[in-house]
C-alpha positions as CSV (number, residue, x, y, z in Angstrom):
1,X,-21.9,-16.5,-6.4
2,X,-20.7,-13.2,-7.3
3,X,-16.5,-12.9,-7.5
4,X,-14.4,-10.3,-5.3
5,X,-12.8,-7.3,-7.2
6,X,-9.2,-6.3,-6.3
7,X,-7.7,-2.7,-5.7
8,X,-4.1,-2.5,-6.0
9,X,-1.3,-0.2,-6.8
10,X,1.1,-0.4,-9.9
11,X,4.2,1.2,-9.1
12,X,6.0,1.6,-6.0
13,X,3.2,2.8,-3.4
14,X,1.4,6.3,-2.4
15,X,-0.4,5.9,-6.1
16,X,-4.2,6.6,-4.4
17,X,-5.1,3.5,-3.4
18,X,-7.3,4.6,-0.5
19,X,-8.8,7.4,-1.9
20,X,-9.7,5.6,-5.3
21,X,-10.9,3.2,-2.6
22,X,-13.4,5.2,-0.6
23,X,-14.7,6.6,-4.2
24,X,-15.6,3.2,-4.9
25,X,-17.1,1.9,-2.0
26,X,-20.3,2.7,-2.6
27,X,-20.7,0.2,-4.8
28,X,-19.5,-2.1,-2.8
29,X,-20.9,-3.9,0.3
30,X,-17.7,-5.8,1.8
31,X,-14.0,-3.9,2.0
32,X,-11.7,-6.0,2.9
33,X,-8.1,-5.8,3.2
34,X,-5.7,-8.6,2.5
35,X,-1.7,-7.9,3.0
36,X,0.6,-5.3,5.0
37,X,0.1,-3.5,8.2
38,X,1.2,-0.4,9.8
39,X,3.8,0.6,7.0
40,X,0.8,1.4,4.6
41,X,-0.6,5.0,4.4
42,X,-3.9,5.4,2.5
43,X,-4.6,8.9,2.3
44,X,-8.3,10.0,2.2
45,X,-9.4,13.6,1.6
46,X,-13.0,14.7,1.2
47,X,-15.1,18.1,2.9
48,X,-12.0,19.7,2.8
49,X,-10.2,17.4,5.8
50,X,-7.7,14.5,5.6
51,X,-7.6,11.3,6.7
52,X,-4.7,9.0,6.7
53,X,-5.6,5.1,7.7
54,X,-2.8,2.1,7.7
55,X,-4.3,-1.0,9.0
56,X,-8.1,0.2,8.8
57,X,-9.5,-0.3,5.3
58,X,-10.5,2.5,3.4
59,X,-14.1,2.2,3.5
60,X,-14.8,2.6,7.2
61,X,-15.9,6.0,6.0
62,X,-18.9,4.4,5.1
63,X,-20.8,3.4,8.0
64,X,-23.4,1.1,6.1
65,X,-20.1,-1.3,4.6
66,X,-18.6,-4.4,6.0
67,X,-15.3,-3.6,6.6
68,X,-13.2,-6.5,7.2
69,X,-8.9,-7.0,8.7
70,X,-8.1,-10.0,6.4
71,X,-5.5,-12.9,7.8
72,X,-3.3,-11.6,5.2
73,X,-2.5,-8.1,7.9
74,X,0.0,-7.7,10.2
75,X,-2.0,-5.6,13.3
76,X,0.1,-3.4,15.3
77,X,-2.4,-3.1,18.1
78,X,-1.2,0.3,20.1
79,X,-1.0,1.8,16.3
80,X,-4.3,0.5,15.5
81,X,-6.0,1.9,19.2
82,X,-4.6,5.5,18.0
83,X,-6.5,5.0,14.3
84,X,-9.4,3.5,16.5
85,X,-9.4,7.1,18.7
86,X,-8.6,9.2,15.4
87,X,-12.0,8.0,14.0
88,X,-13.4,8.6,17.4
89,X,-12.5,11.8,16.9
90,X,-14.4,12.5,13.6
91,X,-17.4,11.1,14.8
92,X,-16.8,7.4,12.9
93,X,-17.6,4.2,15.6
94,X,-15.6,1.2,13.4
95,X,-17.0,-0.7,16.1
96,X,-20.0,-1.0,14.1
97,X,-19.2,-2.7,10.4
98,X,-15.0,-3.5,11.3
99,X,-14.3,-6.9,11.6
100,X,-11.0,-8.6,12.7
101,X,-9.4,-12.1,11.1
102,X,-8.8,-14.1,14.3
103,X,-5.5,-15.2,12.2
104,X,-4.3,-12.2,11.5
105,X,-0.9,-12.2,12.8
106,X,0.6,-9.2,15.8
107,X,3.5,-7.0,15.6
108,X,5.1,-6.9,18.7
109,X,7.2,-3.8,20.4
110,X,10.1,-6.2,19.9
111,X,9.4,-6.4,16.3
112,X,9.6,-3.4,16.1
113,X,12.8,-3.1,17.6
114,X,14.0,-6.0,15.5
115,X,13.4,-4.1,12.6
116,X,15.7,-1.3,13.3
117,X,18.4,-3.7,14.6
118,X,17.8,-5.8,10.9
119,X,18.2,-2.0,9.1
120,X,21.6,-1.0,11.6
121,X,23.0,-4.7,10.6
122,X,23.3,-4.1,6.9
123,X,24.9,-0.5,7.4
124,X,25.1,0.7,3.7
125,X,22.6,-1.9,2.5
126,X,20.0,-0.3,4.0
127,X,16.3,-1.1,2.6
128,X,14.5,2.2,3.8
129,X,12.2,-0.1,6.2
130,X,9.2,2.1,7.9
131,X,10.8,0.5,11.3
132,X,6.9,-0.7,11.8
133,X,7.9,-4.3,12.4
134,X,6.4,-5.7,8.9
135,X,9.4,-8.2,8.3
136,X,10.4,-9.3,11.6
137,X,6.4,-10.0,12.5
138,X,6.2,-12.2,8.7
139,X,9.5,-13.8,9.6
140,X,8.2,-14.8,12.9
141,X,5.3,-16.0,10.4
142,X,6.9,-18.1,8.4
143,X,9.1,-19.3,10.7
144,X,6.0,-20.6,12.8
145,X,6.3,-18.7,15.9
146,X,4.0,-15.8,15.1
147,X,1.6,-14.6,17.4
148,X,-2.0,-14.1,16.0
149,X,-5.2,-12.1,16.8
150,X,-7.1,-14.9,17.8
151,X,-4.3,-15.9,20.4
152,X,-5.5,-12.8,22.3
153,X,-8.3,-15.0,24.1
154,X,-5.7,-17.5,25.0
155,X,-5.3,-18.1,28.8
156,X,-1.6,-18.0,28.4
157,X,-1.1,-15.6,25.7
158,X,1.0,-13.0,28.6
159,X,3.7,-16.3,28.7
160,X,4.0,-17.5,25.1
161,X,4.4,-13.0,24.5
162,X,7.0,-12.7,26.8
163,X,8.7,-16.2,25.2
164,X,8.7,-14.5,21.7
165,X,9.6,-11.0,23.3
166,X,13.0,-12.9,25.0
167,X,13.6,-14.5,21.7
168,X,13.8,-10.9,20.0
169,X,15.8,-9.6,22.7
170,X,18.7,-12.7,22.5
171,X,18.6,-12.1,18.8
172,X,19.4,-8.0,18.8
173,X,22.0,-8.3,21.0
174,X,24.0,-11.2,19.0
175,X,23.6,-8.3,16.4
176,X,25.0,-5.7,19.0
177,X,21.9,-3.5,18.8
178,X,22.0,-1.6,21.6
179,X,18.7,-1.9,22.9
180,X,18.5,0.2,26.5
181,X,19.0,3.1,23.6
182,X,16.2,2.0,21.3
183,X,12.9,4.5,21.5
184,X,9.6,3.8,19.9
185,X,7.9,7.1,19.7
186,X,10.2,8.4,22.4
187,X,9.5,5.6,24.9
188,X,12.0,2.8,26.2
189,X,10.9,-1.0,25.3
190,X,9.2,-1.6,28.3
191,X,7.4,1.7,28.4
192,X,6.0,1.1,25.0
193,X,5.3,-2.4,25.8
194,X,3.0,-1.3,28.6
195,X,0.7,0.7,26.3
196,X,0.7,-2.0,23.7
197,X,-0.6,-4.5,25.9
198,X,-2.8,-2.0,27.1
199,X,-3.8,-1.4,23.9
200,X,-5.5,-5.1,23.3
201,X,-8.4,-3.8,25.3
202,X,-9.3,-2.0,22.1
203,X,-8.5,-4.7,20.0
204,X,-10.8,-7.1,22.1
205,X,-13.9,-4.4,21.7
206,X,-13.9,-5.7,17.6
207,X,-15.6,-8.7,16.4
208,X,-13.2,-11.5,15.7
209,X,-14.2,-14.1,12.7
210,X,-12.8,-16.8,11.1
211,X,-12.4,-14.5,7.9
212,X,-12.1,-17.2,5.3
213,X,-15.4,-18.2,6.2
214,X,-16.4,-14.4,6.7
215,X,-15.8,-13.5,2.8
216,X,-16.6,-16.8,1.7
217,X,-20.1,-16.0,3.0
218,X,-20.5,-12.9,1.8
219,X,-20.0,-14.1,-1.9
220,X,-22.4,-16.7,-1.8
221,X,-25.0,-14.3,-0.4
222,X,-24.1,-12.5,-3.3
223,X,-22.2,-9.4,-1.6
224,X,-20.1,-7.3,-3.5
225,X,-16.7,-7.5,-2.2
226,X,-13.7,-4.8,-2.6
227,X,-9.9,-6.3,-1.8
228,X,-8.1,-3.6,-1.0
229,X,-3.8,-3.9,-1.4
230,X,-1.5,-1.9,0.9
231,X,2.3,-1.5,-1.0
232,X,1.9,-1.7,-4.5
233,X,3.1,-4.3,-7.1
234,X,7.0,-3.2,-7.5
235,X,7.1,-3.8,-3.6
236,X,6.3,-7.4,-4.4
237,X,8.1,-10.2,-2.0
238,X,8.8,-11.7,-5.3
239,X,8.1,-10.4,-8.4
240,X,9.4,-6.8,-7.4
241,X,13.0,-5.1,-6.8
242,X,13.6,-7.5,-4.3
243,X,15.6,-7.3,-1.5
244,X,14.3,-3.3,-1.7
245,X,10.6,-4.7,-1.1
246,X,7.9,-5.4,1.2
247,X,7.5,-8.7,3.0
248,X,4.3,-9.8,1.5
249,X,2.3,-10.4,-1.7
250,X,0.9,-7.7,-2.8
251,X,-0.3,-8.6,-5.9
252,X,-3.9,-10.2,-7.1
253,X,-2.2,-13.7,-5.6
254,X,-2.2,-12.3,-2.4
255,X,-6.0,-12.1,-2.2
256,X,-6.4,-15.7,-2.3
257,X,-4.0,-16.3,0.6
258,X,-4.8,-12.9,2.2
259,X,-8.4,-13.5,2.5
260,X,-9.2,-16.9,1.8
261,X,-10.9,-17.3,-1.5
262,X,-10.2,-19.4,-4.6
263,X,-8.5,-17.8,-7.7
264,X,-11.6,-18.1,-9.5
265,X,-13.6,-15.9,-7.3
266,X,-11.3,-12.8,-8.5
267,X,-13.6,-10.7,-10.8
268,X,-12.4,-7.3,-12.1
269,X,-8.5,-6.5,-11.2
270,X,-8.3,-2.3,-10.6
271,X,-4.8,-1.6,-11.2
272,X,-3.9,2.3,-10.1
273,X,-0.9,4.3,-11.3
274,X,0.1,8.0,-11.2
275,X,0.8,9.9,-14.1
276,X,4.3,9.8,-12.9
277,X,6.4,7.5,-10.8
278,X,7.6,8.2,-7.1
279,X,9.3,5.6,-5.0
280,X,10.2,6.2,-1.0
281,X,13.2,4.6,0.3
282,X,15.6,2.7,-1.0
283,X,16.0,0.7,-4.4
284,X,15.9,1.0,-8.4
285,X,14.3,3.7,-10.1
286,X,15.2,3.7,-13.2
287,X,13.2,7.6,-14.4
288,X,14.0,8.8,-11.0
289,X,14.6,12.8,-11.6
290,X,17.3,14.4,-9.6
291,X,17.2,17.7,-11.6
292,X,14.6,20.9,-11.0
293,X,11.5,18.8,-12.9
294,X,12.3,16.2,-9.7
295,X,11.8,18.7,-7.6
296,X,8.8,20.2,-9.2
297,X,7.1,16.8,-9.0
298,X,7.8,16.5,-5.2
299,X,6.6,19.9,-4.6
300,X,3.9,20.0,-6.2
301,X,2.4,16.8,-6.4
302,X,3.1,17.2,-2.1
303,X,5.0,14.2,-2.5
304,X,5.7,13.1,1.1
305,X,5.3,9.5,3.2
306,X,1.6,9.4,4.8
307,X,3.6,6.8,6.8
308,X,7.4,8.0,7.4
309,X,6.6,11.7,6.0
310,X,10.1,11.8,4.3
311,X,10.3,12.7,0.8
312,X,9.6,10.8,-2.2
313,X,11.8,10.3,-4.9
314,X,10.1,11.2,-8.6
315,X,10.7,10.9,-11.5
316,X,8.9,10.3,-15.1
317,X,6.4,7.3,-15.8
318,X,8.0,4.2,-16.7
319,X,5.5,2.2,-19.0
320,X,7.6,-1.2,-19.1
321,X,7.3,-1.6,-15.6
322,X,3.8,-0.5,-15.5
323,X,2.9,-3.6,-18.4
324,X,5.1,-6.1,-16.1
325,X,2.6,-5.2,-13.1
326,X,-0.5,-5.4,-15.4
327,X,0.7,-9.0,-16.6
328,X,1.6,-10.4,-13.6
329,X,-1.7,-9.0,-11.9
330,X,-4.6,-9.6,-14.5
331,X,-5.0,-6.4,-14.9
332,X,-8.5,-5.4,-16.3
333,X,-8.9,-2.0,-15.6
334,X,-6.6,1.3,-15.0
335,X,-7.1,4.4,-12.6
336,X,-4.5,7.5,-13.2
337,X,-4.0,9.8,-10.4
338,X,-2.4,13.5,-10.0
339,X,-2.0,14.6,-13.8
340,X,-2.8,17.9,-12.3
341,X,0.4,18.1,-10.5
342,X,2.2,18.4,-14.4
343,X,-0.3,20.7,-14.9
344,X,2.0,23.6,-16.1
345,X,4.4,21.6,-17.7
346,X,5.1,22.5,-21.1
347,X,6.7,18.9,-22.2
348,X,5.8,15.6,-20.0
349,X,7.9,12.3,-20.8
350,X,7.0,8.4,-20.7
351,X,10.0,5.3,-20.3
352,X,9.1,3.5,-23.1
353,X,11.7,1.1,-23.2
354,X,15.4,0.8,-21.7
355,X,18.6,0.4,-22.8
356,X,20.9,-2.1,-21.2
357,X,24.5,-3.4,-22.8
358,X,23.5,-1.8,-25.7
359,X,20.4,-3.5,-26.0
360,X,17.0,-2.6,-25.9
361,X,14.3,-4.0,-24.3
362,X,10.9,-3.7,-22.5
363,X,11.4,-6.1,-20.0
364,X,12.0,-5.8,-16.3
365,X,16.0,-7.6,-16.2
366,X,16.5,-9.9,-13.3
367,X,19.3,-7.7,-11.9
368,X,16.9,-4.6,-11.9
369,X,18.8,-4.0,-9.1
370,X,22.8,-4.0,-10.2
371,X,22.6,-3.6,-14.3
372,X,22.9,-0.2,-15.2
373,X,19.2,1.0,-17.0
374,X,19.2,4.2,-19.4
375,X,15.1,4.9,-20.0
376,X,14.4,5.5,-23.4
377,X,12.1,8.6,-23.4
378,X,8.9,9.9,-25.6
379,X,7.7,13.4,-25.3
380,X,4.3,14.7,-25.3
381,X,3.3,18.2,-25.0
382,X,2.3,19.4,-21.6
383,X,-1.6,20.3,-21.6
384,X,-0.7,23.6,-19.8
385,X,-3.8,24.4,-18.0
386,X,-6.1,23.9,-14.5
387,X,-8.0,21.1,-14.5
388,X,-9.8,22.4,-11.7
389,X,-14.1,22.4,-11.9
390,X,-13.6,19.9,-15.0
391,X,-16.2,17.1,-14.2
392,X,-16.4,14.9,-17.3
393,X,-13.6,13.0,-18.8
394,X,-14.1,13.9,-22.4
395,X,-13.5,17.3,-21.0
396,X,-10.3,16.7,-20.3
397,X,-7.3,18.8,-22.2
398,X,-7.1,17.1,-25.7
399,X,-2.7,17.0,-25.1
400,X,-4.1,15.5,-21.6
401,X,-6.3,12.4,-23.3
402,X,-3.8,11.8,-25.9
403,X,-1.0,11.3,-23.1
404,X,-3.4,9.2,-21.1
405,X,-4.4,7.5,-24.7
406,X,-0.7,6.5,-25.1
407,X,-0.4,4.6,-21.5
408,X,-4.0,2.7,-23.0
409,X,-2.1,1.5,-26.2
410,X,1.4,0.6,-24.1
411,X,-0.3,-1.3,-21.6
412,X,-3.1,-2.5,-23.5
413,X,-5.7,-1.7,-20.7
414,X,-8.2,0.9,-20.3
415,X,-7.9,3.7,-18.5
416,X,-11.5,3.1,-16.3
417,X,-11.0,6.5,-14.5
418,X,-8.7,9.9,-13.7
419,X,-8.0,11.1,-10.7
420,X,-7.7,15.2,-11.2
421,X,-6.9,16.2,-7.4
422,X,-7.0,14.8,-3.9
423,X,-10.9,15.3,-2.8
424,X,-13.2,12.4,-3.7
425,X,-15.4,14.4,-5.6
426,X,-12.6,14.6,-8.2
427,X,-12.8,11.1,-9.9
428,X,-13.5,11.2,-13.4
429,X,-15.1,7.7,-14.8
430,X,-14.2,7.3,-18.7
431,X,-17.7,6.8,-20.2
């Protein structure tokens, strides 16, 4: 039986997953994704068009792959009918090779507003939520009242909605949300609500499966499988900067609850990383740049949300944090992206360590979140020139290699690949 590989981001998010993704698909028969929902923006670019996909995995591209929803994903089904149409569009029928988890939970329109009447509660505390729904659709989760996929074929699915929908509606206004004011994409509640239910039509046109038995299949019959992440490990329910995180796993654990499959069918573990850090929304970032070279980064690494569009916050590469998401993920093999945005930089810096009380140390503190963290710096020379029409690694600027060299020795994984600008065609594989 051959064992699922994992694709996951390092840092904070928006580090290439879906494009590093879609490079690798051909190698893959099965894509499968196993966590998040709608707040995820995987980012595509290749014959000089872009693609942005957030519940679809990122080889649907690839009309001869298995694509498959995992019960791990949230589906917000009038966002996923626009995706469905945007593919439409370009001439891709996911009818063909996407399959649905029937236990893949929904996010309601009332999620939705929950989610902003959660964010207005805590005032100043703020998370920076996408306002997609993602934690008030895994509360209702855990707390056992979620709806799911395969509840879509129930004959009374329209009563137990509007049950949950009431139950959202008591609980905004005990937190005086003011919900006759509340717009999702410009449209009252119950306008919205009329295209979402609408909206399962296109849901229904997909083949639901029993996914655990789906994948389970497909390894036996010696498939090669792709788990593709959404987030990245820093947004981790619990091993990241909680509260200012995600509400799922999105680490290598969460592709044995996320799909089904038993920790010993995980094979290789992808961990990808940009060259530099960027986080959006709130929370802790300890090499977060608020002078020009900040800026530099945003502008010219076009750092902006696929999913919210606002700006991301940059700043230099933080190594400890990088070696606490390859420990706690297995990580077996490393993927850089943009270098090329510090292209004509004539010094780039790495967080090596940090200094807390006094001390120093290269471990991630329980109160990430509250201590006060000075990164301790080391400076390389920038490499100072295009990398465009450079197809082999080796190639690379020699001040480039040694700077990706250094992340090598700090982490203690190789570096499997280098991403040197946002088409496919751009991947460099380390021979």
């Amino acid at each position: 039986m051959t064992k699922i590989d994992v694709l996951l981001g390092l840092q904070w998010g928006d580090e290439g997953k879906g494009k590093i993704v879609d490079v690798l698909t051909p190698g893959y028969d099965v894509v499968a994704r196993f966590q998040g929902g709608p707040n995820a923006g995987h980012t595509l670019e290749f014959n000089g068009t872009k693609h942005v996909l957030h519940i679809i995995p990122s080889g649907i591209f690839h009309q001869e792959k298995t694509n498959l929803i995992g019960n791990g994903v949230l589906i917000e089904p009038r966002i996923f009918q626009q995706e469905i149409a945007a593919l439409e569009e370009k001439g891709v029928d996911a009818t063909k090779n996407l399959y649905i988890s029937k236990k893949a939970h929904l996010i309601l329109p009332s999620h939705r507003m929950m989610d902003a009447a959660n964010e207005q509660a805590k005032g100043g505390g703020k998370i920076g939520s996408t306002l997609k729904g993602i934690g008030p659709a895994y509360t209702d989760k855990i707390a056992r009242n979620g709806l799911r996929v395969g509840d879509t074929l129930a004959s009374d699915f329209l009563e137990r909605y509007i049950m949950l929908k009431e139950q959202h509606i008591s609980m905004a206004r005990t937190l005086g949300f003011d919900i006759d004011a509340f717009r999702i994409d410009s449209l009252p509640l119950d306008e919205y609500e009329k295209l979402w239910l609408a909206s399962l039509d296109t849901l229904k046109r997909f083949r639901f499966v029993n996914s655990e038995y789906f994948i389970n299949q497909c390894l036996k019959e010696d498939k090669k499988v792709l788990a593709e992440g959404a987030q990245a490990m820093m947004l981790d329910i619990d091993f990241g900067t909680y509260p200012f995180v995600t509400s799922s796993n999105t680490i290598t654990a969460g592709v044995c609850t996320g799909l089904g499959v038993a920790p010993g069918a995980i094979g290789r573990v992808m961990g990808i990383t940009k060259a530099y850090c960027t986080r959006v929304g709130a929370g802790p970032f300890p090499t977060e740049l608020f002078d020009e070279t900040g800026r530099r980064l945003c502008e010219q690494g076009h750092e902006y949300g696929a999913t919210t569009g606002r700006p991301r916050r940059c700043g230099w590469i933080d190594i400890p944090a990088l070696r606490y998401a390859c420990m706690i993920n297995g990580v077996t093999d490393l993927f850089v992206t943009k270098p090329d945005v510090m292209n004509d930089f004539e010094e780039v810096c790495m967080c090596t360590s940090y200094q807390i009380g006094g001390q120093s140390t290269d471990e991630i503190p329980f109160e990430y979140n509250t201590v006060e963290i000075t990164p301790e710096y080391t400076a390389y020379p920038g490499w100072q020139q295009s990398l465009q029409g450079i197809s082999d690694y080796a190639r690379l600027p020699e001040r480039l290699r040694s700077y990706l060299g250094a992340i090598e020795r700090m982490t203690g994984v190789n570096i499997a690949a280098v991403s040197i600008s946002p088409d496919r065609k751009d991947v460099l594989f380390k021979q």
